[in-house]
Rosetta silent file (secondary structure, phi, psi, omega in degrees, C-alpha in Angstrom):
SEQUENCE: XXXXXXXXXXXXXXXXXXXXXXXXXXXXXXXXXXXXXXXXXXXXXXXXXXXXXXXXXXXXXXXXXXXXXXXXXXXXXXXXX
SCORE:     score description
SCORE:     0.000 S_00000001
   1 L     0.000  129.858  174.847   28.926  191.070  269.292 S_00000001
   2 L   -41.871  134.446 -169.377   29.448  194.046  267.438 S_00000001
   3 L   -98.106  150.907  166.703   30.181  197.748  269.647 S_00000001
   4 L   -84.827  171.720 -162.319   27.269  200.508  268.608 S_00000001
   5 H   -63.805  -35.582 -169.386   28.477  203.258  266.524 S_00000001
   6 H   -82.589  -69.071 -179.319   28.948  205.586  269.960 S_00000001
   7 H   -50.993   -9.719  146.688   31.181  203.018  271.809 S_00000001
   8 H   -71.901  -32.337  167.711   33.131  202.570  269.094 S_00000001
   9 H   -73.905  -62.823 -155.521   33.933  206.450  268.580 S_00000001
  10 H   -44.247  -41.827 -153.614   34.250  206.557  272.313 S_00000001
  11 H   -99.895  -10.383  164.475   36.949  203.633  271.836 S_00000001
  12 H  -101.079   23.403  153.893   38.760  205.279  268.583 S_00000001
  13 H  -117.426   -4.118  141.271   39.510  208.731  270.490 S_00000001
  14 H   -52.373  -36.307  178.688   41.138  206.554  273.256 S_00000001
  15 H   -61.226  -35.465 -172.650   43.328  204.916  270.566 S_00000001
  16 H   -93.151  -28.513  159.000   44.068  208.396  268.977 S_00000001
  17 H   -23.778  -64.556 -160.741   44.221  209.885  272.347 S_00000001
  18 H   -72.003  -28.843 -156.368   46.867  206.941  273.522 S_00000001
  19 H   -96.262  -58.808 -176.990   48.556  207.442  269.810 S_00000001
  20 H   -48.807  -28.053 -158.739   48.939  211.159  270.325 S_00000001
  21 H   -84.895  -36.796 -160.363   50.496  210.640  273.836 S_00000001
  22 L   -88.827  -19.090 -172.159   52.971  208.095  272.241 S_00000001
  23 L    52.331   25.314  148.423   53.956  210.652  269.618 S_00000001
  24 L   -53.901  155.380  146.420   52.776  208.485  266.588 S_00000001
  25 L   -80.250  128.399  167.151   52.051  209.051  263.548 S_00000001
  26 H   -28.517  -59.798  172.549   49.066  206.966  262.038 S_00000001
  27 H   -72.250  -15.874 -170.577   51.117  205.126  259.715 S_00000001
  28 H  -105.876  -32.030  153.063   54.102  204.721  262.444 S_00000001
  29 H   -75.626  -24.979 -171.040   51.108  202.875  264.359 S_00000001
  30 H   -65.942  -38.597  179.481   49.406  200.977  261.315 S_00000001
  31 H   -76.485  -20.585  175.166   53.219  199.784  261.144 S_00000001
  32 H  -101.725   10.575  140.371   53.881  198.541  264.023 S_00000001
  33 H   -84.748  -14.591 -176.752   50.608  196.864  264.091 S_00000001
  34 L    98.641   33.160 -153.742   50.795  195.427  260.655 S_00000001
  35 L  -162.013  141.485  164.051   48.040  197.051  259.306 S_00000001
  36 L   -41.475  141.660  164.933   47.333  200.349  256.857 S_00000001
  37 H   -53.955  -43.327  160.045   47.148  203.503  257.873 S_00000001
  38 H   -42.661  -22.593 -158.808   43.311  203.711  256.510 S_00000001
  39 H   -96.491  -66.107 -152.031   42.475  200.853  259.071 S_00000001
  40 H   -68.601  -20.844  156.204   43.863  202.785  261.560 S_00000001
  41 H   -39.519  -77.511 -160.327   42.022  205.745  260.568 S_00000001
  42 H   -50.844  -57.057  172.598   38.704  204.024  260.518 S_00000001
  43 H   -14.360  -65.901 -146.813   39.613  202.770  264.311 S_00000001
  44 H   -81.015  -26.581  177.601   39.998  206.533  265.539 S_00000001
  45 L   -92.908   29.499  155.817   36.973  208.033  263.677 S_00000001
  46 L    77.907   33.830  172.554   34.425  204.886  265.179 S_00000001
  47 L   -78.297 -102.343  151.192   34.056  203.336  261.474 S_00000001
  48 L  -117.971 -149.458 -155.524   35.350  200.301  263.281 S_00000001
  49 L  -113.428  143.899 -168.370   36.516  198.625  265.658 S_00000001
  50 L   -40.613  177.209  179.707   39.909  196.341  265.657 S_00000001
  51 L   -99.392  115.400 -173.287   39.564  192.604  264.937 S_00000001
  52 H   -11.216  -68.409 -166.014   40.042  190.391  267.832 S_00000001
  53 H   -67.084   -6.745  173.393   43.691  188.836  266.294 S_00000001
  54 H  -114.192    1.399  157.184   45.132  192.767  265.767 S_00000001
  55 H   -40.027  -63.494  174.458   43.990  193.709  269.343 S_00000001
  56 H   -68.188  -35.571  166.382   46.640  192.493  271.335 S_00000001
  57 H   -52.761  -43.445 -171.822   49.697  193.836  268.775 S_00000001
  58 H   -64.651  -76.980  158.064   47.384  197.170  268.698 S_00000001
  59 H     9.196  -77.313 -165.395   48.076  196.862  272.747 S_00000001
  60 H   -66.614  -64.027 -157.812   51.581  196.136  272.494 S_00000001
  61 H   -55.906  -45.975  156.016   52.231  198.994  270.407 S_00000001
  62 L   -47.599  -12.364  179.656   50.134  201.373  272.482 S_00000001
  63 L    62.793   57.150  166.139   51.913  200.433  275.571 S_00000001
  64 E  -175.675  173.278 -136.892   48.970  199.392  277.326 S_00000001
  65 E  -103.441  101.456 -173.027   46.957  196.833  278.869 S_00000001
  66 E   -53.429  118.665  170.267   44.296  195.061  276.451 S_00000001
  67 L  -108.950  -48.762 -176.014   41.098  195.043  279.095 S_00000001
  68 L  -115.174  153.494  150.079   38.062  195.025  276.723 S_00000001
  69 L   -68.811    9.402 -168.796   37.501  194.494  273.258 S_00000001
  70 L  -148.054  -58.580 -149.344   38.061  198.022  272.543 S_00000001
  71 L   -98.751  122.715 -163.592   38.831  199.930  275.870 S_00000001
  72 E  -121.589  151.816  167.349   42.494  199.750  276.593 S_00000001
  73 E  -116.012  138.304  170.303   44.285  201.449  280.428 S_00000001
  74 E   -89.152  155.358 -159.381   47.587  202.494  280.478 S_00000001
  75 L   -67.969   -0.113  170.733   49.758  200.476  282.824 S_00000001
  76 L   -77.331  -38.143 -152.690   50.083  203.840  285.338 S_00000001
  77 L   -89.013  -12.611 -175.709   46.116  204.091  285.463 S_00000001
  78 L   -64.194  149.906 -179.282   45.714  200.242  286.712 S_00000001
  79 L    54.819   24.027  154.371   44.108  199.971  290.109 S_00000001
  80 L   -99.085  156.656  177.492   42.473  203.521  290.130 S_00000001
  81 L   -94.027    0.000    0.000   38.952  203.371  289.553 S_00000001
């Protein structure tokens, strides 16, 4: 099932949030996910939302913990509420 247009923005300014924190560059994430810079774009302004099979790389590279289909915690914030 598809995320609405507002949980999807909500879930691309964690990604650009988490990318900003990380000191990426768009393109220095699109690469280490395998993916364009445009895609990753689209992510952080809520066009959409990753594809199941780039989720977990998208993850890795963020340094955090795939939870959701969108909504990722960084491995400090586990087991606060």
């Amino acid at each position: 099932m598809a995320l609405d247009r507002q949980a999807r923005i909500n879930g691309g300014a964690a990604i650009r949030q988490r990318r900003a924190d990380l000191g990426l560059s768009q393109a220095a994430l699109a690469k280490a996910v395998g993916c364009g810079q445009m895609t990753v774009s689209h992510w952080e302004a809520g066009d959409c939302e990753p594809r199941a099979s780039v989720r977990p790389r998208l993850a890795a590279a963020l340094q955090v913990e795939l939870f959701s289909p969108l909504y990722y915690r960084a491995p400090e914030a586990r087991g606060r509420v």
